[in-house]
C-alpha positions as CSV (number, residue, x, y, z in Angstrom):
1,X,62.2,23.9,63.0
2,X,61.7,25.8,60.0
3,X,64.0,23.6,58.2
4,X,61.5,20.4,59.1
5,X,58.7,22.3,58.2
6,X,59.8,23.3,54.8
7,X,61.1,19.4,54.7
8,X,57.2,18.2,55.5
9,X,55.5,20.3,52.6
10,X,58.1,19.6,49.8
11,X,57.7,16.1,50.6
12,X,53.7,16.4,50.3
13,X,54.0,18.1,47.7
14,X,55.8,15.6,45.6
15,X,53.7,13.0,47.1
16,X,50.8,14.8,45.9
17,X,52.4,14.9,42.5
18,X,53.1,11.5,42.6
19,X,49.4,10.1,43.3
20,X,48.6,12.1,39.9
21,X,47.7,9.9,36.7
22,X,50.7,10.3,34.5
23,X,50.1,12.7,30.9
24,X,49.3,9.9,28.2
25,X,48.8,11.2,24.2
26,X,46.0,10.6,24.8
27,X,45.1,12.8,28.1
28,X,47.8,16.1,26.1
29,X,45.5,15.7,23.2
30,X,42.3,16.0,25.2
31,X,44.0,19.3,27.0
32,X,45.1,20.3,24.0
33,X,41.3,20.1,22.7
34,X,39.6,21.6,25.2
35,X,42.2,24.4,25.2
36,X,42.3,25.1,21.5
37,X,39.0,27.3,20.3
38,X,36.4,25.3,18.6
39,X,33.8,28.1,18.9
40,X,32.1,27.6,15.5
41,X,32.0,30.6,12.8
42,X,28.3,31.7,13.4
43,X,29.7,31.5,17.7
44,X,32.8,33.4,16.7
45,X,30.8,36.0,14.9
46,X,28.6,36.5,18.2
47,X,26.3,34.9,15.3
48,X,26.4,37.4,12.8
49,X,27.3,35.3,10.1
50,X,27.1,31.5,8.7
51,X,30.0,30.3,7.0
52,X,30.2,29.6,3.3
53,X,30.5,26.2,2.2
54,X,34.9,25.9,2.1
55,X,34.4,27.3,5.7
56,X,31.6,24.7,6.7
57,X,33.9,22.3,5.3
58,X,37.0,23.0,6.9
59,X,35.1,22.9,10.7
60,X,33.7,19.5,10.1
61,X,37.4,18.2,8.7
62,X,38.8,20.0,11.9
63,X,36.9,18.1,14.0
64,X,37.0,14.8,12.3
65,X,40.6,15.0,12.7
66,X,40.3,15.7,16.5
67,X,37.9,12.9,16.6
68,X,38.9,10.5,13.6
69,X,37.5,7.2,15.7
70,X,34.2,8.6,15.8
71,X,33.7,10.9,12.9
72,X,33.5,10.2,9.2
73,X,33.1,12.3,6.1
74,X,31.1,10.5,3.2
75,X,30.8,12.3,-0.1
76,X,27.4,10.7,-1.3
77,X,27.1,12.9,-4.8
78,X,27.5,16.1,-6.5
79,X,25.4,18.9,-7.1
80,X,24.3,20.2,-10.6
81,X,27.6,22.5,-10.6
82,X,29.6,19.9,-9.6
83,X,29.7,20.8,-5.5
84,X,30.5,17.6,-3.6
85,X,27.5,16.5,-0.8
86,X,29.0,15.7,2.1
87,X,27.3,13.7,4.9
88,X,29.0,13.6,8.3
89,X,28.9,10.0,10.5
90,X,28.6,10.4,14.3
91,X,29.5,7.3,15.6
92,X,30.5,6.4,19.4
93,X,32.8,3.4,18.8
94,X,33.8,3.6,14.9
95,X,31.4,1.6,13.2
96,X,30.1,3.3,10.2
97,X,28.7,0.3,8.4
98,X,24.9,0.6,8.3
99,X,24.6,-2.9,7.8
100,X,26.3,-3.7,11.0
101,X,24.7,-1.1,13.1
102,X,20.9,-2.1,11.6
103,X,21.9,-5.7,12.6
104,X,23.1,-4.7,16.3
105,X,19.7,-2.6,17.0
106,X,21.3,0.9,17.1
107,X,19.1,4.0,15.6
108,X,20.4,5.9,13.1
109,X,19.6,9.4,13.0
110,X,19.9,11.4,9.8
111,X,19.6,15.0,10.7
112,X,19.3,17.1,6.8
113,X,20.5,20.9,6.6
114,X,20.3,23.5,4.1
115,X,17.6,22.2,1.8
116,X,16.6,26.2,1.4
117,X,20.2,27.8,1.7
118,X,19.0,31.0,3.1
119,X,17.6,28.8,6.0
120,X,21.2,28.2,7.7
121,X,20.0,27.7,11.7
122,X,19.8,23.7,11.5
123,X,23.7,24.2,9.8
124,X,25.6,26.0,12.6
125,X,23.7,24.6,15.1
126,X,24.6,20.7,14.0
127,X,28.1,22.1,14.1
128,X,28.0,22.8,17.6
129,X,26.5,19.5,18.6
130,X,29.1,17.5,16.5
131,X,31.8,19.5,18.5
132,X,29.7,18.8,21.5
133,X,29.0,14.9,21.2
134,X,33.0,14.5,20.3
135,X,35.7,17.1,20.6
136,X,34.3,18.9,24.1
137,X,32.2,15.7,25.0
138,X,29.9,18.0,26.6
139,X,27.1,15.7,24.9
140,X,28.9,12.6,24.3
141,X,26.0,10.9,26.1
142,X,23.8,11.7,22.6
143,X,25.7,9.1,21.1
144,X,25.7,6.1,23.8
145,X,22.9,4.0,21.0
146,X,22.6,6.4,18.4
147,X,24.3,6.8,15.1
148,X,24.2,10.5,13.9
149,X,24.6,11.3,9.9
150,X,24.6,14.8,9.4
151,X,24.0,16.4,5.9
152,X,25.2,20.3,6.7
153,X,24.2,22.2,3.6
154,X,22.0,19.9,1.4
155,X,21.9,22.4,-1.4
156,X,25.3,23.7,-2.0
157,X,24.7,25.4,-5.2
158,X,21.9,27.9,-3.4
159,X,23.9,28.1,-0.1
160,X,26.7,29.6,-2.8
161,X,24.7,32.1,-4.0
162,X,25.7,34.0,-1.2
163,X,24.3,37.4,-0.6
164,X,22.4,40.4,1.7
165,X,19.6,40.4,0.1
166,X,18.1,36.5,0.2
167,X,15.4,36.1,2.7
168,X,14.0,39.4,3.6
169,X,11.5,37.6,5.7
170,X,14.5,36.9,8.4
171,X,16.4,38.7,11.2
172,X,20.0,37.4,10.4
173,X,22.3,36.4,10.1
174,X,23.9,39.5,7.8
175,X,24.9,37.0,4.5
176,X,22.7,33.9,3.6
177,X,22.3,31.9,0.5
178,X,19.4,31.4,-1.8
179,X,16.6,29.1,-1.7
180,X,16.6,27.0,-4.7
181,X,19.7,25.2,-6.9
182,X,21.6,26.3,-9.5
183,X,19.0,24.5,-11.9
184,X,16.3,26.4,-10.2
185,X,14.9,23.1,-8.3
186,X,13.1,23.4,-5.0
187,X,14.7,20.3,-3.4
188,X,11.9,20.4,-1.0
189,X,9.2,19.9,-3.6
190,X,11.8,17.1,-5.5
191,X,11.4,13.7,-3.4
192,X,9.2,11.5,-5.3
193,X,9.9,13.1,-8.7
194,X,13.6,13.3,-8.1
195,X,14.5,15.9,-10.8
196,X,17.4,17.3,-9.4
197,X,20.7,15.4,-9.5
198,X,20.9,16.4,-5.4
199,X,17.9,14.4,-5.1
200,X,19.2,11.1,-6.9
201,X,22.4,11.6,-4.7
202,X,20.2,12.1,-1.8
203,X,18.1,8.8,-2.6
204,X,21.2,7.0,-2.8
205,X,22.4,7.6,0.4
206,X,19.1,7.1,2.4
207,X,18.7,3.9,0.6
208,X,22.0,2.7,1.6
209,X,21.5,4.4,5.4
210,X,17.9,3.6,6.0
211,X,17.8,6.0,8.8
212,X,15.8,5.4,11.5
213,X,14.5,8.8,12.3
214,X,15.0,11.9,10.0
215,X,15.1,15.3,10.8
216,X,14.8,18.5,8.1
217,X,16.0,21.5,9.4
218,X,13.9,24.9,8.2
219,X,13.4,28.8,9.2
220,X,9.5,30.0,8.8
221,X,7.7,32.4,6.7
222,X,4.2,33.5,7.8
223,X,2.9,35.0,11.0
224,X,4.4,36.9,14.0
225,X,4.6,35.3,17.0
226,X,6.2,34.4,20.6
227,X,7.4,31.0,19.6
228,X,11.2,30.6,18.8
229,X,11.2,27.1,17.6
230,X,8.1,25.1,16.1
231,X,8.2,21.3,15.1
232,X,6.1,19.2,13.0
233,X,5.6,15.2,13.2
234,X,4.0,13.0,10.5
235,X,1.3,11.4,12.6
236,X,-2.7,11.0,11.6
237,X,-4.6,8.4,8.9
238,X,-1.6,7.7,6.5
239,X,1.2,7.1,9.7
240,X,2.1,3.5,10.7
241,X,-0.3,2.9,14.0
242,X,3.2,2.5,15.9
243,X,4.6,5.3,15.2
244,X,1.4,7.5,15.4
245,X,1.5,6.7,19.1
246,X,4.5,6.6,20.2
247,X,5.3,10.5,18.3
248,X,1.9,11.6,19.8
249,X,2.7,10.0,23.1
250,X,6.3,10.0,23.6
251,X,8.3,12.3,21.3
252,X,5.8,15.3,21.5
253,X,5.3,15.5,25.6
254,X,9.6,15.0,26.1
255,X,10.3,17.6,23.3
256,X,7.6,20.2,24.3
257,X,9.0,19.8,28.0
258,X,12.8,19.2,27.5
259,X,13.3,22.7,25.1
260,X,11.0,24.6,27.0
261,X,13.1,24.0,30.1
262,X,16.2,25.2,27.8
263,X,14.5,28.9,27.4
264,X,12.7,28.3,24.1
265,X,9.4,28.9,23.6
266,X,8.5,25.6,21.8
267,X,5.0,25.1,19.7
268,X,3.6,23.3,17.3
269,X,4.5,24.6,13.2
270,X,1.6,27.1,12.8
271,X,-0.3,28.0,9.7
272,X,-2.8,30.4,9.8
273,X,-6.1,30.7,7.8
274,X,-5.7,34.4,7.1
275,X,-2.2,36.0,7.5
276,X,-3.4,39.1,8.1
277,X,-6.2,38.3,10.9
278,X,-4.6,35.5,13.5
279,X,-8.4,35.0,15.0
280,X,-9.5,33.2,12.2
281,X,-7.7,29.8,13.3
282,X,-5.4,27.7,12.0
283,X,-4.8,25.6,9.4
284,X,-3.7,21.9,9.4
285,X,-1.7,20.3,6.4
286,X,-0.8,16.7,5.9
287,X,2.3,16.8,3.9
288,X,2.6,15.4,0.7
289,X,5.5,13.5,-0.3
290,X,7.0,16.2,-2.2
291,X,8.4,17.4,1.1
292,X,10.9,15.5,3.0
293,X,9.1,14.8,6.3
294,X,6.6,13.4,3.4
295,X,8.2,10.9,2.1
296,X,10.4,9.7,4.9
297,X,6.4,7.8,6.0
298,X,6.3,6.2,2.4
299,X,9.8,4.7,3.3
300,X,8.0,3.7,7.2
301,X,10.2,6.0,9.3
302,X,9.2,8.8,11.3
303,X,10.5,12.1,10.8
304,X,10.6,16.0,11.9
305,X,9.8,19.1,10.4
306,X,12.3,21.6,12.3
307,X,10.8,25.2,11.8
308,X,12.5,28.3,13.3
309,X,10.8,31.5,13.5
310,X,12.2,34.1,11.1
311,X,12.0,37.0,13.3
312,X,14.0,36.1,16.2
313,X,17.4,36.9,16.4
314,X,20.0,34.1,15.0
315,X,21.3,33.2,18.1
316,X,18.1,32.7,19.7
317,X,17.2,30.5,16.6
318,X,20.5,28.4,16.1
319,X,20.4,28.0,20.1
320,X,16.6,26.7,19.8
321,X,17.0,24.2,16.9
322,X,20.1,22.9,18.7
323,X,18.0,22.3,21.4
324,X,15.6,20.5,20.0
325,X,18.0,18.3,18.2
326,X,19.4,17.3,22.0
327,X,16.2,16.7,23.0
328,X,15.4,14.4,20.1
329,X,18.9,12.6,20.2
330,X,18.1,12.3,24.2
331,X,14.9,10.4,23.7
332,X,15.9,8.6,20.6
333,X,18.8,7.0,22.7
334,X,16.2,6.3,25.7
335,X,13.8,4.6,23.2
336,X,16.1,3.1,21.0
337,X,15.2,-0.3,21.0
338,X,11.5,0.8,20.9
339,X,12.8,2.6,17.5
340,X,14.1,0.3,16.1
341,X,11.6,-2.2,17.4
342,X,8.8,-0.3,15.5
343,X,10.4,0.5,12.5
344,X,10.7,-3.3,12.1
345,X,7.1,-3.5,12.7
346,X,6.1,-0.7,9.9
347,X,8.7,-2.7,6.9
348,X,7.0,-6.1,7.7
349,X,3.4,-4.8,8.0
350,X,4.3,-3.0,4.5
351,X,5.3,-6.8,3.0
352,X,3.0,-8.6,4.0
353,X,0.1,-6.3,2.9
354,X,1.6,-6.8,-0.3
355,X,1.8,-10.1,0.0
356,X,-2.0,-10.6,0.4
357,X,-4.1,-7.6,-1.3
358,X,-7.9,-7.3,-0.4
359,X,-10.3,-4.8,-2.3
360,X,-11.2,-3.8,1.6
361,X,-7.8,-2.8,2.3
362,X,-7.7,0.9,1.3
363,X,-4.5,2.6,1.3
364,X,-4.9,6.7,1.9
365,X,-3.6,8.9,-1.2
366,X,-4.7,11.5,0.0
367,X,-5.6,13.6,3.2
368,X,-7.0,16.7,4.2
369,X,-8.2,18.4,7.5
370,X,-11.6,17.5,8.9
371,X,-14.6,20.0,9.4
372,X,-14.3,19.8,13.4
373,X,-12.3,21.9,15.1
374,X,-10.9,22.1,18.8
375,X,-9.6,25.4,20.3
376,X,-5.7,26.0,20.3
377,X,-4.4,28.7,22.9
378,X,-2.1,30.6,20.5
379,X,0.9,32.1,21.6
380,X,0.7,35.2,19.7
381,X,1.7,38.5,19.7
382,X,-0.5,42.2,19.9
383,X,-1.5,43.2,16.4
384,X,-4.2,45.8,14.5
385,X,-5.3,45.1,10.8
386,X,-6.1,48.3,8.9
387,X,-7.0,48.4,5.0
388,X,-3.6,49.0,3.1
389,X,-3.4,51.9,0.1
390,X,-0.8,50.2,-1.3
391,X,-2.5,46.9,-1.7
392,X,-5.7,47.8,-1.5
393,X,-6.7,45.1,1.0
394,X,-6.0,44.4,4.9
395,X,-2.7,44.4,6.2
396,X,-1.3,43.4,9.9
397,X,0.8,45.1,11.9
398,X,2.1,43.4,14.7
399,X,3.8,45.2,18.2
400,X,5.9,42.7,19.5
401,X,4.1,42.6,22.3
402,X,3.1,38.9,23.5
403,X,-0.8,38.4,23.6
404,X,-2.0,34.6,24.0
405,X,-5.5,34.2,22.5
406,X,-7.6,30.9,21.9
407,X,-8.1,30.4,18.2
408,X,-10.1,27.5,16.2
409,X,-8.1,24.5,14.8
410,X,-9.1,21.4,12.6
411,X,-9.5,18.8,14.7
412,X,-7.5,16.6,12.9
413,X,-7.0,15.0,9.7
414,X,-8.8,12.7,7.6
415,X,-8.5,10.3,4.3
416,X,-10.1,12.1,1.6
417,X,-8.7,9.7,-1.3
418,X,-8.2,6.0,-0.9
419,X,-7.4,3.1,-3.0
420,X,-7.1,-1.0,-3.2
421,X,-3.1,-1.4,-3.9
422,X,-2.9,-4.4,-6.7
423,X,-0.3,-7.1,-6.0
424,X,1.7,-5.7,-8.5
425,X,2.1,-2.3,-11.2
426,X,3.3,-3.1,-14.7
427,X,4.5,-0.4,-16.6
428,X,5.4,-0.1,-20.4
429,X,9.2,-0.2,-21.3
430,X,8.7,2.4,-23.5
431,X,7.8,5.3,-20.6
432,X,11.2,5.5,-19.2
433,X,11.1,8.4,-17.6
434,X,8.2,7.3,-15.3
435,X,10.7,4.0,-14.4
436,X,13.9,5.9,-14.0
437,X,12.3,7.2,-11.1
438,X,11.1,4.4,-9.9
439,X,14.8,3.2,-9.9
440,X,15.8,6.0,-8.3
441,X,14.0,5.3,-5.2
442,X,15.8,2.1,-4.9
443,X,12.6,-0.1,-5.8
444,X,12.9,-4.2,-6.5
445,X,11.9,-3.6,-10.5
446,X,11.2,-7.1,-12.5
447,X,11.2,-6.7,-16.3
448,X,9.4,-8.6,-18.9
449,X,11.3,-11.3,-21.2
450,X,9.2,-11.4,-24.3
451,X,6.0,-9.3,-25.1
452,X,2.8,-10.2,-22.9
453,X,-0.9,-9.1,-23.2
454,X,-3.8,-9.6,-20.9
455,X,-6.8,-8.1,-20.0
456,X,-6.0,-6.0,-16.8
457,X,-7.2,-3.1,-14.7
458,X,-5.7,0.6,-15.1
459,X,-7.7,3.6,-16.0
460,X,-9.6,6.0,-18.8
461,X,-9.1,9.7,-18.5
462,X,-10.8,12.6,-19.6
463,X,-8.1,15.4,-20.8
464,X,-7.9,17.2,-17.6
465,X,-7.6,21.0,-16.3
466,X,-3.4,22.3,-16.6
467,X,-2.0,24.8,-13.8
468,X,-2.0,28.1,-15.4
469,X,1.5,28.8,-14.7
470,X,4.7,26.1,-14.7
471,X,6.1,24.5,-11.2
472,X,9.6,22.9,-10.6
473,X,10.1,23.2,-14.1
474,X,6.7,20.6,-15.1
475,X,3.4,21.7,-16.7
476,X,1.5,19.6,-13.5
477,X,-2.1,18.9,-12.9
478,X,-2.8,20.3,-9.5
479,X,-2.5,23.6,-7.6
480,X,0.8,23.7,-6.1
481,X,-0.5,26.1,-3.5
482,X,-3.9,23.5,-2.6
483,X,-2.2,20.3,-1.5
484,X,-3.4,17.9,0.8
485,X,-7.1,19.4,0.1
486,X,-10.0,18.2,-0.8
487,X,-10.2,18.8,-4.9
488,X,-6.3,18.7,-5.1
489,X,-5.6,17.0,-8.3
490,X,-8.1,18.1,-11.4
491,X,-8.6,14.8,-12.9
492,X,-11.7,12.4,-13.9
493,X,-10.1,9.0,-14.3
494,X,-12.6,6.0,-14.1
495,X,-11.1,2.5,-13.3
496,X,-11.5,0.0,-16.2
497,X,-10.5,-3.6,-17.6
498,X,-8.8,-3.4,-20.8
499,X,-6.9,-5.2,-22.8
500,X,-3.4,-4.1,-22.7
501,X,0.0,-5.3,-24.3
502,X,3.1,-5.0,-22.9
503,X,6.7,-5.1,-24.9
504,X,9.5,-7.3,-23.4
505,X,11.6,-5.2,-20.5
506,X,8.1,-3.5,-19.1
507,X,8.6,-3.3,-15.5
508,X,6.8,-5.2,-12.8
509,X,6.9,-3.4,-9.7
510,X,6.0,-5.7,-7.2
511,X,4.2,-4.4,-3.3
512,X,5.6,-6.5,-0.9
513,X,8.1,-4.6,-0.3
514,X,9.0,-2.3,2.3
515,X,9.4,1.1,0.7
516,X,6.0,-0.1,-1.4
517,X,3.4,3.0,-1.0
518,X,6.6,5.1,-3.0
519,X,5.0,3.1,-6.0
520,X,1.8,3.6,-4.8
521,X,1.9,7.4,-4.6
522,X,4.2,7.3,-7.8
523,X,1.6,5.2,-9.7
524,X,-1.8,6.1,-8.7
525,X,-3.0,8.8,-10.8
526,X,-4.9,10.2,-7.9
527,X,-1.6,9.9,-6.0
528,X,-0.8,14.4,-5.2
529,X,2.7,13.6,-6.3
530,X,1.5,11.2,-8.9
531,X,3.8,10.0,-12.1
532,X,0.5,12.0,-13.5
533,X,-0.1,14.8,-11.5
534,X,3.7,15.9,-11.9
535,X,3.5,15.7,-16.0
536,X,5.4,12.8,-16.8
537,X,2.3,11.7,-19.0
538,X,0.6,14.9,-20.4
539,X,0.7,12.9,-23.8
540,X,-2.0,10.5,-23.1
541,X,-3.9,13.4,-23.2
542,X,-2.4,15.1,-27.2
543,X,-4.8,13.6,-29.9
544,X,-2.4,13.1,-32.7
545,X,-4.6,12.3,-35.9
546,X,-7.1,14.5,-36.9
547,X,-9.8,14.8,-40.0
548,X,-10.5,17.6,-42.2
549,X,-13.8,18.8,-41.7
550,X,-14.6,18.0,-45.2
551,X,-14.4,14.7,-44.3
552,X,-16.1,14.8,-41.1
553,X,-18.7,16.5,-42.6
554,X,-19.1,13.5,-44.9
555,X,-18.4,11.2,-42.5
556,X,-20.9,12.5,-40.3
557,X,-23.9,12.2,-42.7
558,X,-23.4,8.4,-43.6
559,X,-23.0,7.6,-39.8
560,X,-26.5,9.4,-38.8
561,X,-28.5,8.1,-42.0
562,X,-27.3,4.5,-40.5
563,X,-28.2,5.1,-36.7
564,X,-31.2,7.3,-35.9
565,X,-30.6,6.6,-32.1
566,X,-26.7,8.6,-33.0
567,X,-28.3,11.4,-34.8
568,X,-30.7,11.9,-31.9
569,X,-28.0,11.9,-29.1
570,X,-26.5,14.4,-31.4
571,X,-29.5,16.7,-31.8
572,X,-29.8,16.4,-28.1
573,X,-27.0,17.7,-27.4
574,X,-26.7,20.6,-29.6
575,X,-30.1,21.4,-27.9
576,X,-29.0,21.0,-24.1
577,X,-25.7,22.2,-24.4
578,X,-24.8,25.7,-25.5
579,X,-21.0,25.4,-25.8
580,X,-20.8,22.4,-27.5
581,X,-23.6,23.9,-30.0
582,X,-21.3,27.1,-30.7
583,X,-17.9,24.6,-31.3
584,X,-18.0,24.0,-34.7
585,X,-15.3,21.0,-33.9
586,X,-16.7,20.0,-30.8
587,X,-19.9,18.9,-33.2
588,X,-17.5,17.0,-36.2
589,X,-15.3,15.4,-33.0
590,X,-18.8,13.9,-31.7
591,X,-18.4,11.9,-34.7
592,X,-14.9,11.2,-34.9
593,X,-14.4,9.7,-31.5
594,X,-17.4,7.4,-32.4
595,X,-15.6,6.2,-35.5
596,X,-13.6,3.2,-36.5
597,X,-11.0,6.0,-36.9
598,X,-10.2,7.7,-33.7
599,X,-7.1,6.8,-31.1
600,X,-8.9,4.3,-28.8
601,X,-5.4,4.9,-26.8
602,X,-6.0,8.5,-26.0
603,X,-6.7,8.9,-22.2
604,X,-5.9,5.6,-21.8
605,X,-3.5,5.5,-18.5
606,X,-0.3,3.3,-19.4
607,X,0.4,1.4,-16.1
608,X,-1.5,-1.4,-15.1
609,X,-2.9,-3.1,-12.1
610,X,-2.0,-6.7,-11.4
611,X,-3.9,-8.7,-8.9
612,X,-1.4,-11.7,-9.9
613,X,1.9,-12.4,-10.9
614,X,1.1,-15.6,-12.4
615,X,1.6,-16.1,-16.4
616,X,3.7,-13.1,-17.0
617,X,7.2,-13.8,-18.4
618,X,9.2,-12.4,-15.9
619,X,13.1,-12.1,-15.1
């Protein structure tokens, strides 16, 4: 009996064995993967620390040679010390050619890291969702549509200036790196004036990627407060009506919900009027195309600002921003053909308005917050104010201890600077810097064939107000910490017709194309990140002859003793105006800028407006 019975379970046992699939390559390599520990360095550390950059490398190589059919490295450029930029392509089947996925209707997500490299949550967290969508395939679900391109550490000259001692705003990790590159760039002020070589190499490779959502990764300064992860989307006056909705409507709501039911406390980014007194409100910002989330709505995308909150602990923050990169990917595959389908929408309403310019077609340069405001419960924490000896004004303190209050807010944002596009800028061969970065951006550039004149619209200037003090490296015409408000750029430019010529090579920059409001904002003087505003043409503004005063004395004489009405405007204004009365060459230049003598070119703004393209010699 016992014999039979040992005879009946060896037999089910091998039958057992039998019904098993058989080990493949395939199905050992999978064990092997699972087995093998991909925690990532910041995990391993129980997220005391963030890799450098040979130790981000080697991860992402480690797991694109678990994964090589659906992970690619792409070296897109070098930094200013010669660091390669790597961008890594998440793809569910292989394909990797952004032509072919465009064509096929998939989104393509480009998710950017590092762009301050003392800011490293966005990093470690994207390496635990690229070992999560491939190598565990815990989230392979995130790439069922979507196409993921990952940029982990955008500046790799400041994440290499590695140190303690970087960000003493932030709780961890122990070693960060610095916020700016090795040429002392802010890559997050850099977009539309593309200094930096990081930001040509960065140009290049949305240009050839055309991503169909972007996301910028970032850790706060600024208040205390409960949240753990706050997010910003580009929505208001200058947004594409499309995507204006379906953000407001669609991506807001799912992300709110989905990261709150993670364990995040989720809000919107929060500025505050007065840092040290929380109950004075908030602030609300449009952002400028300096910033990334800025310009990604020149090129008609939508895009995220990704803000973690300083104070809380690194693993709560690289936990939260990975959230809220699921959450994204989630919805982005769910409403992938509404995407794509809209992003469509935004490139063809672009070309066409270019097409066919109207004076009643204003295109907003420039926003700022409306007087209104709505109440916004404010997740905050306790706090007392008390006046400081050390600064000698008020100064917060804040307990920890959560404390929601209701606290004013604009109520949302309106156009405070508008213009008519032209069909068409034409800009001077001769200013090369301003057209380098026009190439730069990837713009369709005609040139000139022989020289051409016509009478055209541009603009006079008066010699306008300087920042005190130098930013990103460029003497600029606007307070770098006022933009988006109302007085941003200190400039008096009147719109004129003049008669303008125009040597062979000048470049026509036509608008009916899609990425057409970067020339806009580029070209507009009124533009906040203007060709103008940034510097590029401070010598419109340098009067280069001048007259002895002996002979503007002289000269002065002969030209009142031959016009009464001149000498009275002159006595005038001696009489009404005490400065000018008191400038000894403020009263000879009255006469000089009236003469046959002075530079009718000074103030005169270069680029021109063309409401046709007809007559001009063009290649």
């Amino acid at each position: 009996m016992k014999k039979q019975l040992c005879f009946l379970l060896m037999s089910a046992v091998t039958c057992a064995l039998a019904q098993q699939p058989k080990a493949t390559p395939e199905s050992k390599r999978r064990i092997v993967k699972q087995e093998a520990d991909w925690r990532t360095p910041a995990e391993a550390s129980n997220y005391l620390r963030t890799p450098r950059y040979e130790e981000t490398m080697a991860y992402v190589r480690r797991v694109a040679a678990a994964a090589p059919q659906q992970v690619k490295l792409e070296s897109f450029g070098k930094t200013a010390a010669g660091r390669d930029l790597v961008a890594v392509i998440v793809s569910r089947d292989g394909v990797f050619e952004p032509g072919a996925l465009h064509r096929s209707g998939r989104p393509v997500v480009m998710i950017q890291n590092a762009i301050h490299a003392g800011e490293m949550d966005g990093k470690d967290a994207c390496l635990a969702l690229l070992r999560d969508m491939v190598v565990t395939k815990a989230k392979a679900a995130l790439l069922e549509h979507a196409v993921v391109v990952i940029i982990p550490i955008y500046n790799a000259d400041g994440h290499e200036r590695y140190g303690p001692h970087n960000r003493i705003n932030q709780n961890g990790p122990e070693e960060t790196g610095w916020r700016v590159t090795a040429q002392t760039l802010n890559l997050n002020r850099d977009y539309v004036k593309a200094d930096a070589p990081e930001t040509r190499a960065w140009l290049k490779l949305w240009n050839r990627w055309l991503p169909d959502f972007f996301v910028d990764d970032h850790v706060t300064d600024g208040a205390d407060y409960q949240y753990d992860v706050t997010y910003h989307l580009t929505t208001g006056p200058s947004a594409f009506p499309g995507h204006d909705e379906w953000l407001r409507n669609t991506v807001e709501p799912y992300l709110d919900k989905s990261v709150a039911a993670a364990g995040h406390v989720v809000g919107p980014l929060i500025f505050l009027k007065d840092d040290t007194d929380p109950s004075k409100g908030m602030e609300r910002f449009p952002n400028v195309p300096r910033f990334a989330d800025g310009y990604t709505y020149l090129q008609n995308r939508p895009g995220m600002l990704v803000e973690m909150h300083m104070l809380k602990d690194y693993k709560t923050r690289v936990t939260g921003n990975y959230e809220i990169l699921r959450a994204l990917l989630e919805l982005v595959n769910r409403e992938a053909e509404r995407l794509v389908r809209v992003n469509r929408e935004a490139d063809a309403a672009r070309i066409e308005a270019g097409k066919n310019p109207t004076p009643k077609a204003r295109y907003p340069l420039r926003l700022g917050a409306v007087q209104q405001t709505e109440p916004f419960r404010f997740r905050g924490v306790k706090y007392k104010r008390t006046l400081s000896e050390v600064s000698g004004k008020m100064r917060i303190e804040y307990s920890g201890e959560p404390s929601d209050m209701t606290i004013p807010q604009p109520a949302g944002l309106e156009v405070v600077g508008a213009v008519a596009p032209p069909r068409a800028y034409i800009v001077p061969a001769q200013w090369t810097t301003v057209i380098d970065v026009l190439e730069a951006h990837g713009l369709r550039l005609l040139r000139t064939t022989r020289e051409w004149a016509a009478e055209i619209e541009t603009y006079r200037c008066q010699t306008p107000t300087w920042h005190a003090k130098p930013y990103e490296g460029r003497q600029v015409l606007f307070n770098p910490q006022a933009y988006g408000v109302r007085g941003y750029a200190q400039l008096d430019c009147k719109a004129v017709r003049e008669r303008m010529s125009f040597p062979a090579g000048s470049v026509v920059v036509p608008l009916d194309q899609r990425a057409a409001q970067v020339a806009i904002q580029w070209l507009e003087p009124y533009g906040p990140d203007s060709a103008l505003a940034w510097g590029l043409l401070n010598g419109i503004f340098e009067q280069k002859e001048y007259g002895e005063d002996y002979v503007l004395e002289k000269l002065a004489r002969e030209m009142m003793a031959r016009d009464p009405k001149l000498k009275q405007e002159f006595e005038g204004k001696i009489a009404g105006d005490a400065e000018f009365a008191a400038s000894a060459s403020a009263r000879l230049n009255f006469f000089y800028q009236r003469s046959p003598w002075w530079d009718g070119e000074l103030g005169l703004y270069p680029v021109g407006r063309l409401n046709t393209l007809e007559g001009i010699p063009l290649k």
